[in-house]
FIKOLZA-1660 file (N, C-alpha, C; in steps of 0.1 Angstrom, whole numbers, plus 5000, padded with zeros to 4 digits):
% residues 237
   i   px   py   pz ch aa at
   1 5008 4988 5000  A  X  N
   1 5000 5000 5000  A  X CA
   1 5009 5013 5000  A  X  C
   2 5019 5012 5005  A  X  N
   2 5032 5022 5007  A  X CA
   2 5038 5023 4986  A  X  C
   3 5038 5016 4988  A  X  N
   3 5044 5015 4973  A  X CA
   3 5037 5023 4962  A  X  C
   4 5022 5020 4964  A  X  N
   4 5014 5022 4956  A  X CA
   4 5010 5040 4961  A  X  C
   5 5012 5045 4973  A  X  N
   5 5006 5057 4974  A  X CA
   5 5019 5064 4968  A  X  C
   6 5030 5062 4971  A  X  N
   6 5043 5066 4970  A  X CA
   6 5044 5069 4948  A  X  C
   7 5041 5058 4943  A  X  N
   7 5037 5058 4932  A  X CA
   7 5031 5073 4928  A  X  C
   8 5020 5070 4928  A  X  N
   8 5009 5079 4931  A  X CA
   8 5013 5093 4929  A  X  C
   9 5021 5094 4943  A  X  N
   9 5030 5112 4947  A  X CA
   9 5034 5116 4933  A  X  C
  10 5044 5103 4933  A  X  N
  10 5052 5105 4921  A  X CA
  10 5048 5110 4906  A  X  C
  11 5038 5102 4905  A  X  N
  11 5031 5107 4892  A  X CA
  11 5024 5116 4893  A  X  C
  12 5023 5124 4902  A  X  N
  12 5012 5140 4903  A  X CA
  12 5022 5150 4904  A  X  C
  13 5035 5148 4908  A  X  N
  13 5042 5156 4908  A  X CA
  13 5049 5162 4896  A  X  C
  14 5050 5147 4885  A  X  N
  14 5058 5149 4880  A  X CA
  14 5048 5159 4866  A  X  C
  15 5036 5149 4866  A  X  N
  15 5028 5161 4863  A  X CA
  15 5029 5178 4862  A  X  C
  16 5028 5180 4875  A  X  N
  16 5027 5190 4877  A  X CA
  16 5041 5202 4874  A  X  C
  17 5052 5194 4871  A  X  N
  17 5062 5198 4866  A  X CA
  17 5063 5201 4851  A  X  C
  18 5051 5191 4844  A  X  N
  18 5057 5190 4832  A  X CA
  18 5045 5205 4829  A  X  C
  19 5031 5207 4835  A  X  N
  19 5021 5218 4832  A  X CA
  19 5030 5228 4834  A  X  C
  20 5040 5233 4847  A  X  N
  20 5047 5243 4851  A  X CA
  20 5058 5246 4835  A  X  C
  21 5061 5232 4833  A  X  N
  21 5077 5239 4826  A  X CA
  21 5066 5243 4810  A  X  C
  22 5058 5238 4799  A  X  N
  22 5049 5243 4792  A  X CA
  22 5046 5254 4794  A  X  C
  23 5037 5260 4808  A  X  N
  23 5035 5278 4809  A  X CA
  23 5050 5284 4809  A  X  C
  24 5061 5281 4814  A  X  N
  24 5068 5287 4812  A  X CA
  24 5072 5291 4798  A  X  C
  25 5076 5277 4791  A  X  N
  25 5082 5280 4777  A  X CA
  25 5070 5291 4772  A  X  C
  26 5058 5291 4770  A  X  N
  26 5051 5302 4765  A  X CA
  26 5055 5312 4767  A  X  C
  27 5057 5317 4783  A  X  N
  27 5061 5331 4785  A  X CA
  27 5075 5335 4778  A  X  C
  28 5082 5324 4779  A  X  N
  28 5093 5329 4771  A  X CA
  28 5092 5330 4760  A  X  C
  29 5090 5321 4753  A  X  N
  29 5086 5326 4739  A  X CA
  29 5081 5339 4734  A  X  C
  30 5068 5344 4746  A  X  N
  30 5064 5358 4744  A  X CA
  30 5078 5363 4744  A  X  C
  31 5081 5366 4754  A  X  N
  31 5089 5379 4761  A  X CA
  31 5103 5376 4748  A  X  C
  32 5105 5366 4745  A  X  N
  32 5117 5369 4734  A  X CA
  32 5114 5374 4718  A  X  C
  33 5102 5370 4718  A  X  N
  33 5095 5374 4703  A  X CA
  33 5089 5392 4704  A  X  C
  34 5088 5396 4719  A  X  N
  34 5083 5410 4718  A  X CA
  34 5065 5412 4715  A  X  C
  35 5065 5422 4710  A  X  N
  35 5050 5424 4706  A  X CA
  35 5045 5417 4695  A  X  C
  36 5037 5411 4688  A  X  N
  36 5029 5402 4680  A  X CA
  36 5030 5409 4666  A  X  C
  37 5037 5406 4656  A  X  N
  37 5038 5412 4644  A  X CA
  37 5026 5410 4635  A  X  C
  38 5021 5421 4630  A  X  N
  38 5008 5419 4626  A  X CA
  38 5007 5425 4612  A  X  C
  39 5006 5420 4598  A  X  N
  39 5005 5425 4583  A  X CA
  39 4999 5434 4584  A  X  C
  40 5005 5442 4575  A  X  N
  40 5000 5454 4574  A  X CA
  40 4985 5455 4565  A  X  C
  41 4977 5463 4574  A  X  N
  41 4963 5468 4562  A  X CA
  41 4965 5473 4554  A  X  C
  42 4955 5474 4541  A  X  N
  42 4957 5476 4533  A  X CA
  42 4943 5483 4524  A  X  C
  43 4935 5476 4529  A  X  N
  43 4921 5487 4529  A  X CA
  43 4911 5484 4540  A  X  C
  44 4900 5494 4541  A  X  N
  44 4891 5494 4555  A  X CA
  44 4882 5481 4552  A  X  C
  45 4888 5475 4538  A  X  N
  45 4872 5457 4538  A  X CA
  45 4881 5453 4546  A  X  C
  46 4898 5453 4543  A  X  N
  46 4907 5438 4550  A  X CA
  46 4911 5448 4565  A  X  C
  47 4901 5456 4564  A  X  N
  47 4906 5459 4585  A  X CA
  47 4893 5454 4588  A  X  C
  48 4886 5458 4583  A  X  N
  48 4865 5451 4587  A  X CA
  48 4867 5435 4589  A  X  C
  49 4875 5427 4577  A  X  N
  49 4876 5413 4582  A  X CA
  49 4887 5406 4592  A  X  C
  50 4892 5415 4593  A  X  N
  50 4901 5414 4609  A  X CA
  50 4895 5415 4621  A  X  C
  51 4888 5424 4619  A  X  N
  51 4881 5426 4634  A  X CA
  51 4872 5417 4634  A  X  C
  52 4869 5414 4624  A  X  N
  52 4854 5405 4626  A  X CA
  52 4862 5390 4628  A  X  C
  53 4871 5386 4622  A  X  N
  53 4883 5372 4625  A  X CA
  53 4883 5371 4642  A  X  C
  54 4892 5391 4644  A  X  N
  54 4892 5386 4656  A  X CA
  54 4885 5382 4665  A  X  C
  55 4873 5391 4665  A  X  N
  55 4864 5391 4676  A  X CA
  55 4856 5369 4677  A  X  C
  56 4857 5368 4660  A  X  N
  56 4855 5355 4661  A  X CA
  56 4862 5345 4674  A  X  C
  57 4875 5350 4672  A  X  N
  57 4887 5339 4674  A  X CA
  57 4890 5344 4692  A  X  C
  58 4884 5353 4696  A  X  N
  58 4885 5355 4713  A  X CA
  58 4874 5346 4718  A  X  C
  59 4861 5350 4705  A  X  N
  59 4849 5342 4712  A  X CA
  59 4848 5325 4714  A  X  C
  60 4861 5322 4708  A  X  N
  60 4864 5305 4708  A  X CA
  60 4874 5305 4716  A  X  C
  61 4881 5313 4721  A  X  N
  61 4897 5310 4730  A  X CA
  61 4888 5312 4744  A  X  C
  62 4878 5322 4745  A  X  N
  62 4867 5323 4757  A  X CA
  62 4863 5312 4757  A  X  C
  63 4855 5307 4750  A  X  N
  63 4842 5295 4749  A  X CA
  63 4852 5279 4758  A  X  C
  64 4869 5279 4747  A  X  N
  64 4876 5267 4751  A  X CA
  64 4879 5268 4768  A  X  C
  65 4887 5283 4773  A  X  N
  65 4889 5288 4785  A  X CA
  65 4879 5281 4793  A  X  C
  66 4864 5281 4792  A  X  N
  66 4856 5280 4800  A  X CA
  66 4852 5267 4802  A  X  C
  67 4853 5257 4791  A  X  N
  67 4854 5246 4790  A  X CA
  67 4867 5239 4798  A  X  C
  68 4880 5244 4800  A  X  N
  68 4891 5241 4805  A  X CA
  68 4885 5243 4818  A  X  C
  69 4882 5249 4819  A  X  N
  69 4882 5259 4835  A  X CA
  69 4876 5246 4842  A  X  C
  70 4864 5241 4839  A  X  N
  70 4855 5231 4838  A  X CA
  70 4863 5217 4846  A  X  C
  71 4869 5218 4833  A  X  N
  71 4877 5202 4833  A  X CA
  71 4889 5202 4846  A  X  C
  72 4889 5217 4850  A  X  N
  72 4904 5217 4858  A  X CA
  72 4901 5212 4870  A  X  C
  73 4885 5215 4876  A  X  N
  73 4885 5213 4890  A  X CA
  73 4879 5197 4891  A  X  C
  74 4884 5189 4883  A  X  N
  74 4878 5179 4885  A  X CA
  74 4894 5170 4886  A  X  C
  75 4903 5179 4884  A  X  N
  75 4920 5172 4883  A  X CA
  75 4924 5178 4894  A  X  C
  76 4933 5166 4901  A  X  N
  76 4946 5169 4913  A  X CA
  76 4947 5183 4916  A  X  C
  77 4955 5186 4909  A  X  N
  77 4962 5197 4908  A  X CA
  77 4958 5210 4900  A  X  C
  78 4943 5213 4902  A  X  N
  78 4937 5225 4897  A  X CA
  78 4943 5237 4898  A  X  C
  79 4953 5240 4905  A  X  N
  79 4957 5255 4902  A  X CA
  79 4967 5253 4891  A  X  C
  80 4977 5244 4888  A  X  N
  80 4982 5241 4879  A  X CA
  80 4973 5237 4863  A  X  C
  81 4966 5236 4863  A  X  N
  81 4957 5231 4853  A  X CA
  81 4954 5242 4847  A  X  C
  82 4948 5250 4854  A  X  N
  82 4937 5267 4858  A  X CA
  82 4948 5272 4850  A  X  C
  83 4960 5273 4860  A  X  N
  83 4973 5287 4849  A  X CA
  83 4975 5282 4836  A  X  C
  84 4978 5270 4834  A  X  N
  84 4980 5267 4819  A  X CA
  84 4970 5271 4810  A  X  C
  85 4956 5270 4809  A  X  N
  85 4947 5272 4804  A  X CA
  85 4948 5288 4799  A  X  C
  86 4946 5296 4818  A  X  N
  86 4948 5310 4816  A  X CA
  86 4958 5315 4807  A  X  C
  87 4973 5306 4806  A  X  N
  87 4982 5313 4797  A  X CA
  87 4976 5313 4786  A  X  C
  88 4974 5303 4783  A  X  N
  88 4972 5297 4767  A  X CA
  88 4963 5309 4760  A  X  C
  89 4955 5312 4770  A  X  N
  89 4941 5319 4764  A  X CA
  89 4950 5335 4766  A  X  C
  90 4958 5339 4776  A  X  N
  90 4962 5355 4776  A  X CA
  90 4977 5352 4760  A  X  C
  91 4979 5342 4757  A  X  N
  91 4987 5343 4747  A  X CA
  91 4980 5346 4735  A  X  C
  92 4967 5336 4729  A  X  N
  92 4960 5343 4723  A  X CA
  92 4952 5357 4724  A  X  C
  93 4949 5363 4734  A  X  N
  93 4944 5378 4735  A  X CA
  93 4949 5384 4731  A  X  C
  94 4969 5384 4734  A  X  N
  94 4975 5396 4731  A  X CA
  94 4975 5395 4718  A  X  C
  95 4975 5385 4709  A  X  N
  95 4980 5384 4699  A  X CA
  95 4962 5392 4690  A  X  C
  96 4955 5390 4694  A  X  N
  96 4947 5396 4689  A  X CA
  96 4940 5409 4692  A  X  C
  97 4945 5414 4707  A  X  N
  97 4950 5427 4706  A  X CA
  97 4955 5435 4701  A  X  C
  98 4967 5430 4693  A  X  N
  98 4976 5434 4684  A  X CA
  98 4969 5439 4668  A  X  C
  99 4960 5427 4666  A  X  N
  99 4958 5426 4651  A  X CA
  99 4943 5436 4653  A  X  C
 100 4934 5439 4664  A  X  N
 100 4923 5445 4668  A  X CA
 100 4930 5464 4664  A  X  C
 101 4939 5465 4674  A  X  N
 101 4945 5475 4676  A  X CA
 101 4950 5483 4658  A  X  C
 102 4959 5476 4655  A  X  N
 102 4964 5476 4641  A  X CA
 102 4951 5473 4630  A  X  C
 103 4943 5472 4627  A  X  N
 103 4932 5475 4620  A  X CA
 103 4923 5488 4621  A  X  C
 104 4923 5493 4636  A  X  N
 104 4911 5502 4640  A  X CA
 104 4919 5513 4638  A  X  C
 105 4934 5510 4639  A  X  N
 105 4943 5526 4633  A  X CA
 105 4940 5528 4617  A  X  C
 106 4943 5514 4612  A  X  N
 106 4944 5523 4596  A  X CA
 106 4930 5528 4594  A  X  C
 107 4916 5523 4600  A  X  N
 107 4903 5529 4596  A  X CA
 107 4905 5543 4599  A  X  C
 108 4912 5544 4616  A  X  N
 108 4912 5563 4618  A  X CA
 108 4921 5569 4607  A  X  C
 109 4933 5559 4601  A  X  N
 109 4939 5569 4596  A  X CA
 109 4932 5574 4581  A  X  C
 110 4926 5568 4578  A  X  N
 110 4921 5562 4563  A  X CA
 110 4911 5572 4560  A  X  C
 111 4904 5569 4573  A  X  N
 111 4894 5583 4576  A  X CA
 111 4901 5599 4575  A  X  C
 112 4910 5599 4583  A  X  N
 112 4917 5611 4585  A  X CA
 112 4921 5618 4571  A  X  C
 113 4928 5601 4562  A  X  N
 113 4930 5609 4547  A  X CA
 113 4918 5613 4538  A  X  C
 114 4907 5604 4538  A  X  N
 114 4896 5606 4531  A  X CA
 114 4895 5621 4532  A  X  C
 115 4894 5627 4548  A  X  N
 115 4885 5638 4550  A  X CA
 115 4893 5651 4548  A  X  C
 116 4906 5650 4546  A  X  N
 116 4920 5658 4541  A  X CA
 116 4915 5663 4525  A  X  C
 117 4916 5650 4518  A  X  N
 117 4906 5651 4502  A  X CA
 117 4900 5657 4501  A  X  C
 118 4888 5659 4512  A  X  N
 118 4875 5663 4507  A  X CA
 118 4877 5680 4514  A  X  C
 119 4884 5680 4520  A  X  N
 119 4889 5697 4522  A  X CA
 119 4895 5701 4514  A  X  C
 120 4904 5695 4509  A  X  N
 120 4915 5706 4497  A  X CA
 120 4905 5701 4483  A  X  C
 121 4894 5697 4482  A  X  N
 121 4886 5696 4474  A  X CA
 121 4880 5711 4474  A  X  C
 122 4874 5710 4485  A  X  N
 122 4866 5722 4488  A  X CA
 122 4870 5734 4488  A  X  C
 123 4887 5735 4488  A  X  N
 123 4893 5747 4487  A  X CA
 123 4898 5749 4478  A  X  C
 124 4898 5740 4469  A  X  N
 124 4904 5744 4450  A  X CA
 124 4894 5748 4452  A  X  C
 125 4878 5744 4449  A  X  N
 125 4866 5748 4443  A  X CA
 125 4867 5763 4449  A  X  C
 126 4860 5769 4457  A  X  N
 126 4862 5778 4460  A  X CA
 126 4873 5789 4455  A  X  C
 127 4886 5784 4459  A  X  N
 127 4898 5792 4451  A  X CA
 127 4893 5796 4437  A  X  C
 128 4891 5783 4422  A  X  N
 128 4886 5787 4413  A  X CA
 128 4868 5792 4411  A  X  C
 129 4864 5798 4420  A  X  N
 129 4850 5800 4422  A  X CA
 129 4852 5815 4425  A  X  C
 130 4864 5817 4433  A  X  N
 130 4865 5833 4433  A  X CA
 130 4871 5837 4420  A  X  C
 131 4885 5830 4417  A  X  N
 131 4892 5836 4403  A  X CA
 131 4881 5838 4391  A  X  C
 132 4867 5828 4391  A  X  N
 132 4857 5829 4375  A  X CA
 132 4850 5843 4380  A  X  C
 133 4850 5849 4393  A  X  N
 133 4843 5856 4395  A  X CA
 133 4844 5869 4398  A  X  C
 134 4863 5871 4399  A  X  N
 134 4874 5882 4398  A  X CA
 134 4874 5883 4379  A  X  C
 135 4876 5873 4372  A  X  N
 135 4876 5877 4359  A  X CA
 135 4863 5883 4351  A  X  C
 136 4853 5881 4355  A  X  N
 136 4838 5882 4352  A  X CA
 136 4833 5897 4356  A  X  C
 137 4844 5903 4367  A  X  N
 137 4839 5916 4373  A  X CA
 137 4847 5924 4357  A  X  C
 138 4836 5937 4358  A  X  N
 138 4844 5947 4345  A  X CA
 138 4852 5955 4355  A  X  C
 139 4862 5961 4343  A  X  N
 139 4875 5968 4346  A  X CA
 139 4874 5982 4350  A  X  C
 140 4877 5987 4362  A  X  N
 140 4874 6000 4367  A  X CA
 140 4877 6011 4354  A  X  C
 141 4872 6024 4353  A  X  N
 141 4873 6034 4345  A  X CA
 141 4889 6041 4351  A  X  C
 142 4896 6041 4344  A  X  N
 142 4907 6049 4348  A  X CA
 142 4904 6068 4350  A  X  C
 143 4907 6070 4362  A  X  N
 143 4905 6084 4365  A  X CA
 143 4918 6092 4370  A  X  C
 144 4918 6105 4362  A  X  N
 144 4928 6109 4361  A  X CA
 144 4935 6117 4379  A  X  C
 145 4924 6120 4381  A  X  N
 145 4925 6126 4397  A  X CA
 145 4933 6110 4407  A  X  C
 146 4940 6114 4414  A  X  N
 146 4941 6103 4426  A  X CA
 146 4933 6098 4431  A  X  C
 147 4928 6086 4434  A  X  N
 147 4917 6082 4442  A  X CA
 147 4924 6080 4458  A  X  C
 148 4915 6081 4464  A  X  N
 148 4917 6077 4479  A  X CA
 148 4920 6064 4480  A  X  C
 149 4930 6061 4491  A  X  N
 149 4934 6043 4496  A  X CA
 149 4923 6040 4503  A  X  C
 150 4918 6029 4494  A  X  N
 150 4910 6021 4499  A  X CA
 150 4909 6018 4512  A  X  C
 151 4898 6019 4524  A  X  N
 151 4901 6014 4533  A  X CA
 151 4905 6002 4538  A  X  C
 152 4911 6002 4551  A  X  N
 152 4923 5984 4550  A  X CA
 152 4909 5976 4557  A  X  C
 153 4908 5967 4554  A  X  N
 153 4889 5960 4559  A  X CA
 153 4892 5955 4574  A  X  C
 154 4886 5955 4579  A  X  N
 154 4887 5949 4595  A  X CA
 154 4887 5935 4595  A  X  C
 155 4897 5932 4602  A  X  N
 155 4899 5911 4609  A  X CA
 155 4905 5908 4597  A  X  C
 156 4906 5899 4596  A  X  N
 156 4915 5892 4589  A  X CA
 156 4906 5887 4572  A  X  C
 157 4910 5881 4563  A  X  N
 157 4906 5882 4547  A  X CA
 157 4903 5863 4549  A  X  C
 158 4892 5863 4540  A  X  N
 158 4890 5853 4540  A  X CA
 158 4898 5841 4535  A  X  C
 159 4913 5848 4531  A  X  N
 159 4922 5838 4529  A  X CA
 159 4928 5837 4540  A  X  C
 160 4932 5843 4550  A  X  N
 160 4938 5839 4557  A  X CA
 160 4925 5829 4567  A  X  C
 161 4917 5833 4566  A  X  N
 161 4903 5823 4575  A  X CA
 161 4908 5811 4573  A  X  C
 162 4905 5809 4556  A  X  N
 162 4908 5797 4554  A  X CA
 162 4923 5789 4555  A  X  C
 163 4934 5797 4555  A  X  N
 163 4946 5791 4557  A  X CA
 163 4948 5783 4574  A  X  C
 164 4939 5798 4584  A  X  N
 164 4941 5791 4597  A  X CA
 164 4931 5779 4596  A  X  C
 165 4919 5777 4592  A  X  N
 165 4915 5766 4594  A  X CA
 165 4923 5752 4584  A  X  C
 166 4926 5753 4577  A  X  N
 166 4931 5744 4570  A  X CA
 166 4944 5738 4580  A  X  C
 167 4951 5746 4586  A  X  N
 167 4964 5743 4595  A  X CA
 167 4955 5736 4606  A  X  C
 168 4948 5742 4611  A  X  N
 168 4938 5735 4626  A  X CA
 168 4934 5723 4617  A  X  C
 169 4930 5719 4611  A  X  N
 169 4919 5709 4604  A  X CA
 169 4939 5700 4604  A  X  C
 170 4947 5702 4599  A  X  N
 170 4960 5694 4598  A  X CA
 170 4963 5691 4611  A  X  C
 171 4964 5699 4623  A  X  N
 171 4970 5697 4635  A  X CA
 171 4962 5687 4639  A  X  C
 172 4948 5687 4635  A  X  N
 172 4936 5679 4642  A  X CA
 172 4940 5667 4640  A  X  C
 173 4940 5665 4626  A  X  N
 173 4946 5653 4615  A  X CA
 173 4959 5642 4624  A  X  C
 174 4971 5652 4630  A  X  N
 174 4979 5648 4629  A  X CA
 174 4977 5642 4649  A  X  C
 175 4972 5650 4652  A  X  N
 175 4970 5649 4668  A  X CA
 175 4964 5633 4669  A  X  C
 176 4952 5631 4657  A  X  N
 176 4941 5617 4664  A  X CA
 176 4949 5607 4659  A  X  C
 177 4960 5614 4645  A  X  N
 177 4967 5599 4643  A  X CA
 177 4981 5597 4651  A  X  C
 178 4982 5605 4661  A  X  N
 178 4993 5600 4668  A  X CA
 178 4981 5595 4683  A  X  C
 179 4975 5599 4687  A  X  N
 179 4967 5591 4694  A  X CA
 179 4957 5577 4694  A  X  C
 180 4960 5576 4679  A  X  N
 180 4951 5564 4679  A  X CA
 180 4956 5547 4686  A  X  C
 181 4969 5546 4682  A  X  N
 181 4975 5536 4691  A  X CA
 181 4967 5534 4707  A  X  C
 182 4966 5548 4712  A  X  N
 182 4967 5546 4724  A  X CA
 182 4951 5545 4724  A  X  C
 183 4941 5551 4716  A  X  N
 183 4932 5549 4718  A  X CA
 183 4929 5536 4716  A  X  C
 184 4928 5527 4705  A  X  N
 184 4927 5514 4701  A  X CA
 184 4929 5508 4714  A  X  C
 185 4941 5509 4715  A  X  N
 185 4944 5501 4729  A  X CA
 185 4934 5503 4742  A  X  C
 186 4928 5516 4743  A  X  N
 186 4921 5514 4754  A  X CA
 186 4908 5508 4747  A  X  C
 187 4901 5510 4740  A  X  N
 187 4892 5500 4733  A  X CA
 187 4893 5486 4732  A  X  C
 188 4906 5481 4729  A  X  N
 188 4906 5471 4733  A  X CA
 188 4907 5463 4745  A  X  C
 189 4915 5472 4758  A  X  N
 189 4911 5468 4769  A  X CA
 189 4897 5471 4776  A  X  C
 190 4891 5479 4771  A  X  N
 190 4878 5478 4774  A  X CA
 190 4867 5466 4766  A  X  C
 191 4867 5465 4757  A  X  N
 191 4865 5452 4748  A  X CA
 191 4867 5439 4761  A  X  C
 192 4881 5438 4764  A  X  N
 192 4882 5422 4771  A  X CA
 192 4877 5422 4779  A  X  C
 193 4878 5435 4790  A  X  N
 193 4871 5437 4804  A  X CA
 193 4859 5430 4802  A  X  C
 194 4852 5438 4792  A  X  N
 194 4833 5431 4790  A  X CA
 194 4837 5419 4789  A  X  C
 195 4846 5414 4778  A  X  N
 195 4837 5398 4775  A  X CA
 195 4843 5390 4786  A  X  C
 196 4854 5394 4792  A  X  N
 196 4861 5388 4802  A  X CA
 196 4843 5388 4816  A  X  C
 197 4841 5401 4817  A  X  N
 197 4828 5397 4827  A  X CA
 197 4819 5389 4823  A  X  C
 198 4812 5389 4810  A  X  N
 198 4801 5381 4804  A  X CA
 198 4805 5367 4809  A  X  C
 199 4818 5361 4804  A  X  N
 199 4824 5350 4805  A  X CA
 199 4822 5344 4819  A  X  C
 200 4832 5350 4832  A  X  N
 200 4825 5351 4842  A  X CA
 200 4814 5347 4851  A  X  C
 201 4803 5361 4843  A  X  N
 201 4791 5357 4851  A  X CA
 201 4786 5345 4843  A  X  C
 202 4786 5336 4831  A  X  N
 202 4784 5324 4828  A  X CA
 202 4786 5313 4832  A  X  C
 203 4799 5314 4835  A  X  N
 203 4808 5304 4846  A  X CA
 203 4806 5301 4856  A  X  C
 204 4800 5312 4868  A  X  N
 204 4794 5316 4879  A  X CA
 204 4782 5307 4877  A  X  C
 205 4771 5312 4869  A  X  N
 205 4759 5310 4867  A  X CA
 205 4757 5294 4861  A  X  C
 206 4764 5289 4853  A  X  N
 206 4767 5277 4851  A  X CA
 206 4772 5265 4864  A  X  C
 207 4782 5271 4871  A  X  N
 207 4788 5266 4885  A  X CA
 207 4777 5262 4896  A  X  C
 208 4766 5276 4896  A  X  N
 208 4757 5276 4905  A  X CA
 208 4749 5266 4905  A  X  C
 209 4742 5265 4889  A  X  N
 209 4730 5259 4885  A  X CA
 209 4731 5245 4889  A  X  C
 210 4749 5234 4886  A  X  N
 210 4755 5226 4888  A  X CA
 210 4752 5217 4903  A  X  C
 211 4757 5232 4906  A  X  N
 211 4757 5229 4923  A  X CA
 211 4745 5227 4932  A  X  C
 212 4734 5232 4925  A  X  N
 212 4723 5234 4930  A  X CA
 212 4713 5220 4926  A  X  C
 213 4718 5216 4909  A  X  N
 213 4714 5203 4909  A  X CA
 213 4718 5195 4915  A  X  C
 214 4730 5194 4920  A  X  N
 214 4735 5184 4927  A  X CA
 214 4730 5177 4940  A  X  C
 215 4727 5194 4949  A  X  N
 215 4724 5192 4961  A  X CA
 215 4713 5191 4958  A  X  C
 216 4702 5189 4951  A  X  N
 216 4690 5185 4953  A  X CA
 216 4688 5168 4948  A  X  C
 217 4701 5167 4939  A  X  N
 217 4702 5150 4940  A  X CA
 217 4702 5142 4952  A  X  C
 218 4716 5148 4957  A  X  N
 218 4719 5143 4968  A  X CA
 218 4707 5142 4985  A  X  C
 219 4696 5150 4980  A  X  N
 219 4685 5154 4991  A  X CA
 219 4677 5147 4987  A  X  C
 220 4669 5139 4973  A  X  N
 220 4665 5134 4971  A  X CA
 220 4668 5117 4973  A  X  C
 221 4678 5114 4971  A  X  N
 221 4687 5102 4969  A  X CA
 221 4686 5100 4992  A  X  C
 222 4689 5105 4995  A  X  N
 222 4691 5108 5011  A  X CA
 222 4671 5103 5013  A  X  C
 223 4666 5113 5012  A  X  N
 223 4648 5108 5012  A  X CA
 223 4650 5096 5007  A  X  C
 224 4650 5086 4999  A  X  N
 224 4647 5077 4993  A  X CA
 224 4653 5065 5001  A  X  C
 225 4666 5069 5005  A  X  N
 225 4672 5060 5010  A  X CA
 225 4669 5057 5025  A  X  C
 226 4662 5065 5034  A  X  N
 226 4660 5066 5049  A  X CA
 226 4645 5060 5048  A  X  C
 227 4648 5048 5060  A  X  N
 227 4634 5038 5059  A  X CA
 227 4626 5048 5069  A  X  C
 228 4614 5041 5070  A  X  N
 228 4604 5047 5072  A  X CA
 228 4602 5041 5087  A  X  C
 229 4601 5046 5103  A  X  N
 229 4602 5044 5116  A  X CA
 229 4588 5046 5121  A  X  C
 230 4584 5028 5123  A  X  N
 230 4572 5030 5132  A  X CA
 230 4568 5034 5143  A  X  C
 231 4559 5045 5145  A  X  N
 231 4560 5052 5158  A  X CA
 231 4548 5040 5170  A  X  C
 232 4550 5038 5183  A  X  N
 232 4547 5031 5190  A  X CA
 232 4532 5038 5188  A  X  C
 233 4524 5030 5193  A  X  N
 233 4510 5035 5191  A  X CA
 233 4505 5029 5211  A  X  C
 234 4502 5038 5217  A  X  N
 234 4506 5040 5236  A  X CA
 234 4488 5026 5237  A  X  C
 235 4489 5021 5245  A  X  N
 235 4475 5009 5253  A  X CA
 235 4461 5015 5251  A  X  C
 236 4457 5013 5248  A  X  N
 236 4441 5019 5252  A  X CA
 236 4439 5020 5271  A  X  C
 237 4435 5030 5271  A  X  N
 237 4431 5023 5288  A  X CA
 237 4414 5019 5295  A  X  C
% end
């Protein structure tokens, strides 16, 4: 019986060495590979089908997590079981953090260019909309007397209006695409947070339901099994 429990140790241990050294190699693999190299976009359909890949491919790395999660507390060594799973699944996250992040920029930037276009659109037209409308005026009468200098007009000319807005409309441009990284990113940590809770309360709510059938097995099975005790019935007198 010594032999056999001894056994036993042995092989849960060794186990549990081999789940340990696997989460390791992962981490290292991260930490030597760096951040998750992700192809470059190339238009807003192949960023639309990224996001939609990704969002697929968290909702199965979730779905398998939950199913692990499952399987772990029914083994030895559940906290060992639990972290492996956890890695597996934070290894796939980042990596589609990465490719989430990197799509939602080229949409802002894409955007940013589109709407650059449609300004210096709008400012040729205009530009040639004044020049058809400077050549169209007739030519003053030359008069021999000096005229008076025109008065100088108040605030500033509608070209320079337009110059400062055109610079603000650029700064604006250049400001959201140096922030979109960071934006993305908080999107996408706000993204896991949710499905990370949804997941959760399912697992919770799944756990309960479990537990709840159980103990009414076990209450039923208990009734069934407990005989039935004749109570003495006292003499007539």
């Amino acid at each position: 019986m010594m032999a056999n429990t001894l056994y036993k140790l042995g092989a849960a241990l060794g186990l549990a060495l081999a789940l340990s050294a696997c989460a390791h190699q992962g981490r290292a693999a991260l930490d030597e590979v760096g951040a998750p190299q992700v192809p470059a976009t190339l238009s807003v359909e192949e960023a639309d089908a990224k996001l939609k890949q990704a969002a697929s491919e968290r909702e199965a790395a979730e779905d398998e997590f939950a199913a692990r999660e499952l399987e772990c507390y029914n083994k030895f060594f559940v906290n060992n079981c639990l972290d492996t799973a956890k890695e597996k699944r934070r290894l796939i996250l980042v990596r589609l953090r990465a490719v989430e992040a990197e799509a939602n920029y080229f949409k802002r930037a894409e955007s940013v260019r589109l709407r650059d276009i449609d300004l210096a659109r709008t400012q040729e037209s205009a530009r040639l909309d004044a020049e058809q409308r400077a050549a169209a005026m007739p030519k003053p009468v030359k008069v021999v007397a000096p005229e008076p200098a025109p008065p100088k007009p108040e605030g500033k000319s509608v070209a320079e209006r337009e110059a400062e807005q055109a610079a603000k409309v650029a700064r604006q441009a250049a400001a959201d695409a140096a922030d979109a990284p960071r934006r993305a990113a908080r999107e996408a940590d706000y993204a896991r947070k949710q499905a990370d809770a949804v997941a959760r309360q399912k697992r919770v709510a799944q756990r309960l339901a479990e537990r709840q059938a159980e103990a009414q097995a076990k209450a039923a099975a208990a009734a069934a099994s407990t005989p039935a005790v004749a109570v003495p019935v006292p003499p007539a007198k």
